[in-house]
C-alpha positions in Angstrom: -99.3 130.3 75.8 -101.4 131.9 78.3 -100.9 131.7 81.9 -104.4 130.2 83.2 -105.7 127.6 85.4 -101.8 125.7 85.3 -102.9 122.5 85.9 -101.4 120.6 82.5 -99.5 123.4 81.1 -95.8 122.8 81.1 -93.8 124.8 83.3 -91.5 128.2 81.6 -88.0 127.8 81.3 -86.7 131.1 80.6 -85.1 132.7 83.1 -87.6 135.5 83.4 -88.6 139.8 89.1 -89.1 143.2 91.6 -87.2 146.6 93.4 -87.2 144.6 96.6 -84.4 142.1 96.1 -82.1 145.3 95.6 -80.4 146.3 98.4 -81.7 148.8 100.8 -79.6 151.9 100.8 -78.2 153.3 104.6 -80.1 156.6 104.7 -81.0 158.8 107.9 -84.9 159.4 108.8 -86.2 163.0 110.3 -86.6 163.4 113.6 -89.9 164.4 114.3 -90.2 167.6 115.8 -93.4 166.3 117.9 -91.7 163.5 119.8 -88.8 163.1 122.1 -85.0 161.4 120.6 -85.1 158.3 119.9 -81.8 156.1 121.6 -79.5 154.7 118.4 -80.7 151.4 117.6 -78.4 148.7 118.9 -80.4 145.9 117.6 -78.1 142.9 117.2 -81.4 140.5 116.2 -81.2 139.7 112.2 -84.7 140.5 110.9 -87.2 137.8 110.0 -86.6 136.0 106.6 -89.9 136.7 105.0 -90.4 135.9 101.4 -88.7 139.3 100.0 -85.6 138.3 102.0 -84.8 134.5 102.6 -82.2 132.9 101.0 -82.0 130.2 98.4 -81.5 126.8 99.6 -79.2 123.8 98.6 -81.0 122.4 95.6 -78.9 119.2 96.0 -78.9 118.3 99.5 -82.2 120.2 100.9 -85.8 119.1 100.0 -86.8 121.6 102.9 -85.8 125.3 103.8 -83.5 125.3 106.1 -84.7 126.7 109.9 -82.2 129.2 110.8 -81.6 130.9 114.4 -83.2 134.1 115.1 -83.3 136.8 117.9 -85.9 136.3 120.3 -88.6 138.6 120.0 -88.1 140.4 123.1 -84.4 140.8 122.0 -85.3 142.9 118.9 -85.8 146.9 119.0 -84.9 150.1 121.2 -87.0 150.9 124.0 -88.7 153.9 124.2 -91.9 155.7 125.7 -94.2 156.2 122.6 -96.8 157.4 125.5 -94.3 161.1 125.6 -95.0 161.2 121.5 -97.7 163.8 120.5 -99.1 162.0 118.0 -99.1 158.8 119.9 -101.1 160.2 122.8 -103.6 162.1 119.9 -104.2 157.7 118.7 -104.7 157.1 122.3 -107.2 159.4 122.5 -109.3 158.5 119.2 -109.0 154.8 120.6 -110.9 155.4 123.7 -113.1 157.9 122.0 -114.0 155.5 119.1 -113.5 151.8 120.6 -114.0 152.4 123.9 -110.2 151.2 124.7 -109.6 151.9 128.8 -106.7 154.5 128.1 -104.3 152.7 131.2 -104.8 149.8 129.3 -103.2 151.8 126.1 -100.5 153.4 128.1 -99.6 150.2 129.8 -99.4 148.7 126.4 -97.5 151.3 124.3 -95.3 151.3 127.1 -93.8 147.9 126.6 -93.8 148.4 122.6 -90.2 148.9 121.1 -89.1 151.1 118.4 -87.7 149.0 115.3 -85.5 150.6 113.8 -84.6 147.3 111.4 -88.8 147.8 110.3 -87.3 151.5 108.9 -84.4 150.0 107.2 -86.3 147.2 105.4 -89.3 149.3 104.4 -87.4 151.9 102.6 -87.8 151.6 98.5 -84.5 150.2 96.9 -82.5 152.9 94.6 -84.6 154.0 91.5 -81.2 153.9 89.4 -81.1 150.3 89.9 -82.9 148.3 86.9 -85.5 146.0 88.0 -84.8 142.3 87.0 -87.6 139.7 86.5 -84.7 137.6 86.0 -83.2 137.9 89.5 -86.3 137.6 91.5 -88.1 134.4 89.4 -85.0 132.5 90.6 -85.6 133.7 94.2 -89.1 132.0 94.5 -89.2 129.8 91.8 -86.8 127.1 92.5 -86.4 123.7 94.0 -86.7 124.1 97.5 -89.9 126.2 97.0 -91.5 123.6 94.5 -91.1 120.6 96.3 -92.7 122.0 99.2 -95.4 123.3 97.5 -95.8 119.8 96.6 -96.0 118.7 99.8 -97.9 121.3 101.2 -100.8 120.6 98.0 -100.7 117.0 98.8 -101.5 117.6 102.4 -104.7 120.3 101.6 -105.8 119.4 98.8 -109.2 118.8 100.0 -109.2 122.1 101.4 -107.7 123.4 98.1 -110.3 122.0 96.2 -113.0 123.3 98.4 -111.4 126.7 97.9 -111.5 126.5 94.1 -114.9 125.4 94.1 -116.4 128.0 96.7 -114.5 130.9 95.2 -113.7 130.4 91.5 -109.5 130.6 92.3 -107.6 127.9 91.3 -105.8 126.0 93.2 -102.3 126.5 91.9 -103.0 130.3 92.7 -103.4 130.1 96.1 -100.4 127.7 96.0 -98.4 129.9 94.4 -99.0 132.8 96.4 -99.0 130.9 100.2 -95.2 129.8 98.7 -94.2 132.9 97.6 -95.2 134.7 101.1 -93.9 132.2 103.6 -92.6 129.0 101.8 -96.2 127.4 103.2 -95.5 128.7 107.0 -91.6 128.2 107.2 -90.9 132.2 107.1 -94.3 133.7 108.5 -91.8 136.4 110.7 -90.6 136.9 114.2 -91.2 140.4 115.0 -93.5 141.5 117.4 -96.3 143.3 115.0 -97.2 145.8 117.9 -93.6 147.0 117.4 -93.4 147.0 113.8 -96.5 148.5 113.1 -96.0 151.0 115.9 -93.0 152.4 114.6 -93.8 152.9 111.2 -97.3 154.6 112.3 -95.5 157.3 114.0 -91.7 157.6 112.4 -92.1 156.2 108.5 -89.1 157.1 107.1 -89.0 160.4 104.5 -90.8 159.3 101.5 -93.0 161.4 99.0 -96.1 158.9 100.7 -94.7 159.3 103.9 -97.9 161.2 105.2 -100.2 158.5 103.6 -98.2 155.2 104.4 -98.2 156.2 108.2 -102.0 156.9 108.1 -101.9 153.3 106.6 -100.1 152.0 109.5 -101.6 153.9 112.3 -104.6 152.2 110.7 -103.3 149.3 111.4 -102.4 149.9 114.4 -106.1 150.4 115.5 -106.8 147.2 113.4 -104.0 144.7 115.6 -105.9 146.1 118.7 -109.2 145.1 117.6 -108.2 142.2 116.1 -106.2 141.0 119.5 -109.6 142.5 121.8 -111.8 140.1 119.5 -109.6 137.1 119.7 -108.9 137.3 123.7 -105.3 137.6 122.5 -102.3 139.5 123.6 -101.4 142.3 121.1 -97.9 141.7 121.9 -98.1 137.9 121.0 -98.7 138.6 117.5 -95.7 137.8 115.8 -94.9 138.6 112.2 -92.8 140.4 109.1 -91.1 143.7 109.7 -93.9 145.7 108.4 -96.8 143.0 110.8 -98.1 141.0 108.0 -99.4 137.9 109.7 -99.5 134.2 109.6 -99.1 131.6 106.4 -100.7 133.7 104.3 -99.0 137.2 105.3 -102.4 139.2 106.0 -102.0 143.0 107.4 -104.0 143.3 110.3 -106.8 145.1 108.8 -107.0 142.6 106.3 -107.6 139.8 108.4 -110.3 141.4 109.8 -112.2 141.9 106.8 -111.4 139.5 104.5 -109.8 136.0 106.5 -112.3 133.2 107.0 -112.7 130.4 109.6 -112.2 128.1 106.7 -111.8 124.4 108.8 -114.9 125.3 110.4 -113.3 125.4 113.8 -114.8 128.7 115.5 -112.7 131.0 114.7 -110.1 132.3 112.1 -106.5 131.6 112.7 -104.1 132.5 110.1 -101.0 131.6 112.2 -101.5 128.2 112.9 -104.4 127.1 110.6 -103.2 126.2 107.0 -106.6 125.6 105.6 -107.8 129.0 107.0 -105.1 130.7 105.5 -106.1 128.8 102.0 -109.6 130.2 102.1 -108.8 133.3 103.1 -106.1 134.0 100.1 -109.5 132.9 98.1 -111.8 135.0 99.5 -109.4 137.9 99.2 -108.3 137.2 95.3 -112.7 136.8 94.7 -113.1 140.2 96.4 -110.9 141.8 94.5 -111.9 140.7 91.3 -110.9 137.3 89.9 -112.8 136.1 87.1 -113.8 132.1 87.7 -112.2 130.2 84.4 -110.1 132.8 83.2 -106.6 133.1 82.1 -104.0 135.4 83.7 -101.5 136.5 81.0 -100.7 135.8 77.5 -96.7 136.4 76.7 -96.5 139.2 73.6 -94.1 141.0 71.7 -93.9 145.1 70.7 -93.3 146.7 67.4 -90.0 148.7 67.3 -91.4 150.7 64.6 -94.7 151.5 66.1 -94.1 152.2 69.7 -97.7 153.5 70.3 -97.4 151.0 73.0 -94.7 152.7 75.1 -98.6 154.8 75.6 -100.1 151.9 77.3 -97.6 150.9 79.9 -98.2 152.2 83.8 -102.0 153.1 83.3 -103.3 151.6 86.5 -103.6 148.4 88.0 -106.6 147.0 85.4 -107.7 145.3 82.7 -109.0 148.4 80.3 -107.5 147.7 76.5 -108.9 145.5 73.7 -107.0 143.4 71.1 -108.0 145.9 68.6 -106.1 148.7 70.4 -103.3 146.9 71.4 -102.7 145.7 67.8 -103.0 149.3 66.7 -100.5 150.0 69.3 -97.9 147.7 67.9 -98.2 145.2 70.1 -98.8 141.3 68.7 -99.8 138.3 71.1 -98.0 135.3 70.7 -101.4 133.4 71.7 -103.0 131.8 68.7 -106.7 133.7 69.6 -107.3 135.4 73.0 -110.6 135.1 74.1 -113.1 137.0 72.7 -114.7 140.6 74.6 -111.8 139.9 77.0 -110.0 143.4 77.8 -106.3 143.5 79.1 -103.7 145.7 80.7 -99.6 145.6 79.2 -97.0 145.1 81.6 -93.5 145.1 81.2 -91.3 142.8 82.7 -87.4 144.3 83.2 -84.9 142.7 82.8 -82.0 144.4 84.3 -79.9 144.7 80.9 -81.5 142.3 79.1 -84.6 141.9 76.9 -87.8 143.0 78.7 -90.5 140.6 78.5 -93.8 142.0 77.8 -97.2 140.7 78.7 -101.3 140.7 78.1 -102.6 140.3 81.8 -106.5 140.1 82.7 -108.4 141.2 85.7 -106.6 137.8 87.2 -103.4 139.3 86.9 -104.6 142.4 88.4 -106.7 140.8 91.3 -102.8 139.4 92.0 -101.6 142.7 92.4 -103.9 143.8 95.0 -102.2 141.3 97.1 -98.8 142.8 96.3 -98.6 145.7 93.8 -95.6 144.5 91.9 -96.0 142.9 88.3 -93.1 140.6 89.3 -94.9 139.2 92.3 -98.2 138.7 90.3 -96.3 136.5 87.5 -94.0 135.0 90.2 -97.2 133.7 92.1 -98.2 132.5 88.8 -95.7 130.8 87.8 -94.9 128.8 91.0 -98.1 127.6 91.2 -97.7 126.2 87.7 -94.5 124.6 88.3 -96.0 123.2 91.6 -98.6 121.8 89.7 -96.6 120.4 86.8 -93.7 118.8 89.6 -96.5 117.3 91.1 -98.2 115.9 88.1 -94.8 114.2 87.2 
């Protein structure tokens, strides 16, 4: 049975998600040789329970997420003078010389930003020696607490939900699905400052192999929160948001809200922290962008050949759509679908299961469009299948 438009297919039972539920490793980052020493961190703050780290509520007694304390934003990170860094003061620099930023302004800013050295810890990838389970993290997001509010939250915008479907071609349960699996529709949006989060991992990203290319990301960013905060006659440092500054109900980067967020209630300007129905055009604009196909499915389940594993061939090659049936049937693999549609092409992805059976899919540009939000197969099929069993709970 494909996964498609959800709205009267029954909801999956199996017990089917993604490296980020493993726990992150205590490792050491380089100290830069460009920048003065950094003080230890002696952050007592908890981070902020986004959607990779909050905790599954009482399915018996709790219809919604439980509101737990957290440290004040001020309370979180180390100070530090990012205006001695070398490379800050080189961003400084391109900011006045490309924007037209007043460089006091910059120094009086960057001055009150605070290293995070909980951003670091998070950010890190989980140990490759641990096996992925889809398992694992579909019962993180798809569960009780999660469905029932993404009852409530459809019964609430519907109209605006319905507006989005029709303007953009993305179904409703989509965008359900993937506003529940970023914040539990606004519960867990994130309470760290985004100047400092961002700020830190532009100039001190831990040692990865992309560590060169993920803090050009972030100092990308970085430019991106100051525009975004000049436009908006905001404060930079009253942005609030995850550990690495994704923003608002709908978790947008910075730079992302910039291009692709849209003043969806009509009310003069875009506001993903507070505004609901912006945040539901905007996921719709962003998933038409980047490619989803109005009407069609998202994945069909499918088995491999242990005889013919051509298919082991077809794993990993890219985020797209790019195989036809006929090749994938040559490959050993066999869809479970009666027919798939036809001239459609598709991409195989593997879902691990820790030590158990690996489930194996057909997923379409839809699937992939997903993936542009998050990368991860297990957050495409997770956004899937909550918005199906929103759908179906709410159909009851």
């Amino acid at each position: 049975m494909p996964i498609t438009s959800l709205r009267r297919l029954p909801v999956l039972t199996s017990a089917l998600l993604f490296s980020a539920l493993c726990a992150l490793p205590p490792a050491l980052h380089a100290q830069s040789t460009t920048q003065p020493a950094k003080p230890q961190a002696q952050n007592k703050g908890k981070p902020a329970k986004d959607t990779k780290h909050d905790k599954k509520g009482d399915h018996k007694t709790v219809k919604k997420a439980p509101v737990k304390k957290k440290a004040a934003p001020e309370e979180q990170g180390e100070f530090v003078n990012f205006n001695e860094w070398k490379d800050v003061k080189r961003f400084i620099d391109e900011m006045v010389e490309r924007n037209g930023f007043d460089r006091a302004e910059l120094n009086k800013l960057l001055a009150q930003t605070r290293y995070l050295d909980t951003a670091i810890q998070l950010i890190k990838p989980a140990p490759s020696n641990k096996p992925k389970n889809w398992a694992a993290y579909r019962a993180r997001f798809i569960d009780l607490v999660r469905i029932n509010a993404g009852v409530e939250f459809w019964n609430t915008y519907g109209v605006a939900l319905a507006r989005a479907e029709a303007q953009y071609g993305v179904p409703m349960e989509i965008i359900v699905g993937i506003i529940g699996v970023e914040t539990v529709y606004g519960r867990n949006t994130g309470n760290f400052r985004v100047m400092d989060a961002i700020t830190t991992l532009a100039f001190d990203y831990p040692n990865t192999p992309n560590r060169d290319a993920r803090m050009a990301f972030f100092r990308g960013e970085l430019e991106n929160t100051l525009l975004l905060a000049r436009d908006a006659h905001i404060d930079p440092l009253s942005l609030r948001g995850s550990y690495a500054g994704a923003i608002g109900w709908a978790q947008f980067m910075p730079g992302s809200i910039r291009e692709y967020a849209v003043d969806f209630d009509g009310d003069g300007k875009i506001d993903l922290r507070n505004s609901p129905v912006d945040a539901i055009g905007s996921v719709a604009h962003y998933l038409s962008v980047h490619g989803w196909q109005r009407g069609e499915p998202v994945a069909f389940p499918a088995t491999v050949s242990s005889d013919n594993r051509q298919w082991e061939g077809l794993l990993n090659q890219g985020l797209e759509a790019k195989y036809t049936e006929e090749q994938l049937q040559a490959a050993g693999v066999t869809v479970s679908a009666p027919t798939l549609p036809a001239g459609m092409r598709f991409g195989l992805v593997d879902l691990q299961n820790g030590t158990g059976p690996t489930e194996y899919w057909l997923a379409t540009n839809n699937f992939f469009a997903i993936t542009h939000y998050n990368r991860s197969y297990f957050y495409a099929m997770s956004v899937a299948e909550l918005g199906r069993a929103v759908a179906a709970a709410r159909n009851r």
